[in-house]
N, C-alpha and C positions, 0 to 999 in steps of 0.2 A: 441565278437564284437557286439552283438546282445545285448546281457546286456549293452553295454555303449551306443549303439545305442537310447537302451530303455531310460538311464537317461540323453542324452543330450535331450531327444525329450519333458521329463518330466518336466526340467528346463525349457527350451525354452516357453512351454507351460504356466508354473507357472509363468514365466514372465510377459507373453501374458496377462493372468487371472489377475494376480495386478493394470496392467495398464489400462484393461479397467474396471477396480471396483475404480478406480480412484476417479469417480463421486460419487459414492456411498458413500462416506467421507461425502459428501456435501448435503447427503438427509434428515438430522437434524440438527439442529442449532449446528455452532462448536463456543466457545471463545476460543481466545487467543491475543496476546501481538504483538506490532511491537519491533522490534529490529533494530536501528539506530547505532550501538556504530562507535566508531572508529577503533578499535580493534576486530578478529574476536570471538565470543564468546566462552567463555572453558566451559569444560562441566557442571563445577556446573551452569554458567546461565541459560544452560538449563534444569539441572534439578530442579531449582529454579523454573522457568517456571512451569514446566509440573506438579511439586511439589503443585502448587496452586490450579491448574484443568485445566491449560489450553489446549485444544488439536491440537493449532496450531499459529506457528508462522509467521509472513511477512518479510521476511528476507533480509535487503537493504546490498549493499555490498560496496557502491561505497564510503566512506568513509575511507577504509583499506587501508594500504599500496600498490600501485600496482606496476610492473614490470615496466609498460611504464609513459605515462601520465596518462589515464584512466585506472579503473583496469576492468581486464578480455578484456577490447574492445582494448587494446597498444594505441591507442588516438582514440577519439571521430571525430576528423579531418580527418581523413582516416583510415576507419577499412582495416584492412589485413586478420583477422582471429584471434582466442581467444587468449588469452596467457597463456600458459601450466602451469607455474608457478602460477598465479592466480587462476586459474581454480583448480587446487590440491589443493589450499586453500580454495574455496570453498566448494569441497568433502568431505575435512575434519571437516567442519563444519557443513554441509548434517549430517555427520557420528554420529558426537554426538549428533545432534537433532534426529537423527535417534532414537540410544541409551538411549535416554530420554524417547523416547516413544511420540514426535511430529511431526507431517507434519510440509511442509516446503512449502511457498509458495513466490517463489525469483519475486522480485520487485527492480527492478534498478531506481533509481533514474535520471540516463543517459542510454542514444542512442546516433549512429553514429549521428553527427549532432544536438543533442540537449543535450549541457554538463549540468550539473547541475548548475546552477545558483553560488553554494556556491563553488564547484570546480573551475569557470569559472569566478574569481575574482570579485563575486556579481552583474555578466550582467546575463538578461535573454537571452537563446541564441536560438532564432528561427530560425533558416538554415534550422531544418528539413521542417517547415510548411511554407517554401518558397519555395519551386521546390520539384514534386514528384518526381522527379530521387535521391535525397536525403533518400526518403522514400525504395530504393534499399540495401542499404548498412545496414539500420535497421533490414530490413527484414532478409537480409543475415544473422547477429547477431544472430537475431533470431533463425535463424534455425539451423546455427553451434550448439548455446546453447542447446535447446533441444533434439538436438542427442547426445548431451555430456553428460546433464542431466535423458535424458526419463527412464532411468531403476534404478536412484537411486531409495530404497523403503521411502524417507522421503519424497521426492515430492508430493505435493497434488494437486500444479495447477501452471499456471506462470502467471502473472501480468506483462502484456508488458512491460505498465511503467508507472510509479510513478506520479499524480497529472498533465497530461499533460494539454498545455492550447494555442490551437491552436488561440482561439480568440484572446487573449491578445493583438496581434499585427495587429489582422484582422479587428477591426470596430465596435467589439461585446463589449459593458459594460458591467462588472462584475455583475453578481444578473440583468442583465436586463429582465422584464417580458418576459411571454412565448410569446408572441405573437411576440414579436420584434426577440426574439431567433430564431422562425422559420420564421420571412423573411429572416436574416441572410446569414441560412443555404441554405432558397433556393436559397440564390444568390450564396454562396460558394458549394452547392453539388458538388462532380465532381472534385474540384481544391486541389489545396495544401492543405488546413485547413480545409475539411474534414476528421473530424477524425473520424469517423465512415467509411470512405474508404479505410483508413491508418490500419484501425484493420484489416481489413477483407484480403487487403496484409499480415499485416505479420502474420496472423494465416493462410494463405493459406501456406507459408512458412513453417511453422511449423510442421503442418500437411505433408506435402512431408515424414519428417523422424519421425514424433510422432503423428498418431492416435487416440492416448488415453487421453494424459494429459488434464486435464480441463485447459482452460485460462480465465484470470481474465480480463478485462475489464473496465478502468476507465472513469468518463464522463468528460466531459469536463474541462474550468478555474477553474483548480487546482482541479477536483476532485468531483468538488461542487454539493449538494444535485441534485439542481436545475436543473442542465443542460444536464440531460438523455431527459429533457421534448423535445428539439426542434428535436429529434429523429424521424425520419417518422415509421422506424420502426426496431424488435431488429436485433443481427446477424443471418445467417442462419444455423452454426453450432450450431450441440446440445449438445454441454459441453462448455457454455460460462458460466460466473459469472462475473456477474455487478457489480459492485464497487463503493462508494460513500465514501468523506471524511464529519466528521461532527467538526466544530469549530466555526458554526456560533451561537451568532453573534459575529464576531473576535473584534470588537474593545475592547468585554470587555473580554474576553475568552483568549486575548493574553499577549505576554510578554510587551508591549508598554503598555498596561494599568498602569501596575505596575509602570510604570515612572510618569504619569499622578498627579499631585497634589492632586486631587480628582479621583480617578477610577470610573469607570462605575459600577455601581452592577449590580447583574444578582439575584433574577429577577428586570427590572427596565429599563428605555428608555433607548435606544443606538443607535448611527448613523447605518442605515442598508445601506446598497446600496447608493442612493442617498436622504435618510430621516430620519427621525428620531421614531423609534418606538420603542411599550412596549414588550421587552420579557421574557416571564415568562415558564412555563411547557407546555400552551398551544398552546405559539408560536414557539415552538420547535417540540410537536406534529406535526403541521401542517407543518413546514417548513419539517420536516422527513417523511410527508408523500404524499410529489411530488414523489421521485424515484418509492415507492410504488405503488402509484396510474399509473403512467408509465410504470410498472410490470403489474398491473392488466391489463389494455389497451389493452396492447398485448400477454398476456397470457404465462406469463412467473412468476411462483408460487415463494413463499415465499422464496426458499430453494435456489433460484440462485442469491438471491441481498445480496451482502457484505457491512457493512459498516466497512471500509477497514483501516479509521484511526475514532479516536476523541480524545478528550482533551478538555483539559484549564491548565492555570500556577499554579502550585500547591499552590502557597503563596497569593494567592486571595482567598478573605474570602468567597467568593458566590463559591466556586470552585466542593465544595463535592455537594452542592443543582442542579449545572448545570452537573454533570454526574450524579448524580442518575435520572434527567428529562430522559438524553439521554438514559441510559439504560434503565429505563422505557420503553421508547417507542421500543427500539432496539430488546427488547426481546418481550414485547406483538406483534409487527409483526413478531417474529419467524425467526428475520434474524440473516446472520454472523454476527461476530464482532472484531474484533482485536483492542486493547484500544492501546493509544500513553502514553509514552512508556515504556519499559521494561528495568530499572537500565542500563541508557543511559548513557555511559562514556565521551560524548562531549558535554553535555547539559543535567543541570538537573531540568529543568523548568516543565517538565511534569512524571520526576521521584518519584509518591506519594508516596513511600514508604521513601522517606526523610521527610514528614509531610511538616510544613510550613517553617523550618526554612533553611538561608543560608548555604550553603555547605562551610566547612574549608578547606581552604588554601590548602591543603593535595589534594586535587580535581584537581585544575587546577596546581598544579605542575606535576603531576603526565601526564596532559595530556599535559603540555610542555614538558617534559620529553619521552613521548610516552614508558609510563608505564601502567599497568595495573589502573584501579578506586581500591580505597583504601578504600572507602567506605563501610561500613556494614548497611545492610538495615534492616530495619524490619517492620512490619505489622501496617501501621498509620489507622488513622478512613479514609483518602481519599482511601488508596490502599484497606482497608477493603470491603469499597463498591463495589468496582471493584472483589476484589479476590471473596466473596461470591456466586458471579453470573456467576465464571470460571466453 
């Protein structure tokens, strides 16, 4: 008795030790790849992955087949509690990232109350960032999840959630200077569309049954460099990790360019915000080093700001010159990184190891079908640049 005594206390313990070395993942620069697909990934993707050097994946789910309406949450409309069925689907793909040998760091693209836009018949849907009693049921989610999640060993951190954008509906323009961001805010502190109050619920949630896991942290519309700035100041918990998406300047970095009779090049003028300016390696610099500078402010070091997605459309000719700017800079400040995306089976616009050319026919049957991607990938000059720097 005394011997089993000894090895539940030994597990138990060795538990304890994994979760709070959790952070310690996080105290050197990690790459790794987002994972959108539609389909949950089999193990070759991620030993594909891990195969390149990457040592961590952002692993979105809400795409997948679910039980209910939404997967894992049975609908977005009224959470009841997770659904089992999803939830083992999840695990199971914990299990072979596990077996890969990458962290796992789950980002939902939905919450109770705020469906994903592409689930949600192309409406953005802000229910959560109108009434904080909405902000309950998120929280709740929240907390289910990570007592469900907290002892897998793939887990790295959670990522509340995906590119939220409390302003959009609030008063606030997209890319609007800082000074106009922080009246904003000081008119919204305190209300619904603070989302810097909405974190700090559902990590206090969180925290009730997990301790240990780091949480990730996104700023603002959609993500954007810019918008940690109107921040008074960071959260109070010490295992947080800031999060930033990079894709600006989108007019010419996105898939609509491609449409455009003349596209925009990069480096070269393009509508920013509300003007029109030159971006080239240096205005990329600068624009990636607001979050930083926001870090430095408030004393919060290199090692806890993610930038969580970036890109541009693989079949634009400026495409390789504008990620090697961003990784440039990405890696001289010494941050995370996670590149968009990883042999994406619902879109393969930022899929660079297809090069430039169109995907056959074979592609989107396959996902009419709700087939595996048929695809065979290999090592282009854009994925090159990416993979060298895993």
């Amino acid at each position: 008795m005394r011997t089993i005594l000894t090895l539940l206390l030994s597990l138990a313990l060795a538990g304890f030790v994994h979760a709070a070395d959790r952070i310690r993942f996080w105290d050197k620069p990690q790459h790794g790849g987002n994972s959108f697909n539609r389909l949950p990934p089999d193990q070759a993707y991620f030993d594909a992955l891990r195969g390149y050097g990457a040592t961590w994946v952002r692993l979105v789910y809400d795409k997948w087949k679910p039980s209910g309406r939404d997967f894992l949450m049975g609908s977005a409309d009224h959470y009841q509690g997770l659904e089992q069925k999803d939830l083992a689907t999840l695990k199971a793909a914990l299990d072979r990232a596990d077996k890969a040998g990458l962290k796992v760091v789950i980002a939902p693209l939905s919450l109770p109350y705020a469906r994903w836009s592409q689930n949600n018949g192309g409406r953005f849907d802000d229910r959560l960032w109108q009434s904080k009693q909405a902000w309950d049921d998120a929280a709740r989610f929240w907390r289910d999840l990570a007592k469900a999640l907290k002892d897998h060993p793939a887990i790295a951190a959670y990522d509340i959630v995906n590119e939220p954008a409390p302003e959009k509906k609030g008063g606030l323009v997209e890319h609007a200077d800082q000074a106009a961001m922080a009246k904003w805010y000081g008119e919204q502190q305190g209300g619904s569309r603070d989302l810097r109050a909405f974190y700090q619920k559902v990590i206090a949630a969180i925290r009730e049954v997990d301790p240990d896991t780091p949480i990730m942290v996104e700023s603002g519309w959609y993500a954007a460099a810019d918008a940690f700035g109107y921040w008074p100041a960071p959260l109070a918990d010490g295992r947080i990790l800031y999060s930033f998406h990079m894709y600006e300047p989108y007019s010419a970095t996105s898939a609509p360019n491609l449409k455009r009779k003349k596209p925009y090049s990069y480096p070269g003028v393009v509508p920013f915000a509300d003007h029109q300016e030159r971006w080239d390696a240096k205005r990329v610099a600068q624009y990636l080093s607001l979050p930083t500078q926001w870090a430095q402010v408030h004393g919060i070091p290199p090692n806890r700001m993610v930038a969580g997605e970036f890109g541009c459309v693989r079949m634009l000719n400026s495409c390789t010159a504008y990620l090697n700017d961003v990784l440039t800079v990405l890696d001289r400040q010494g941050l995370h990184w996670a590149f968009y995306s990883f042999r994406e089976d619902s879109w393969d616009g930022m899929d660079y190891e297809l090069g430039k050319g169109k995907v056959p026919w074979a592609y989107w049957k396959a996902m009419e079908r709700g087939l595996p991607d048929p695809l065979k990938r290999t090592a282009t000059p854009e994925f090159e640049l990416i993979g060298k720097r895993l």
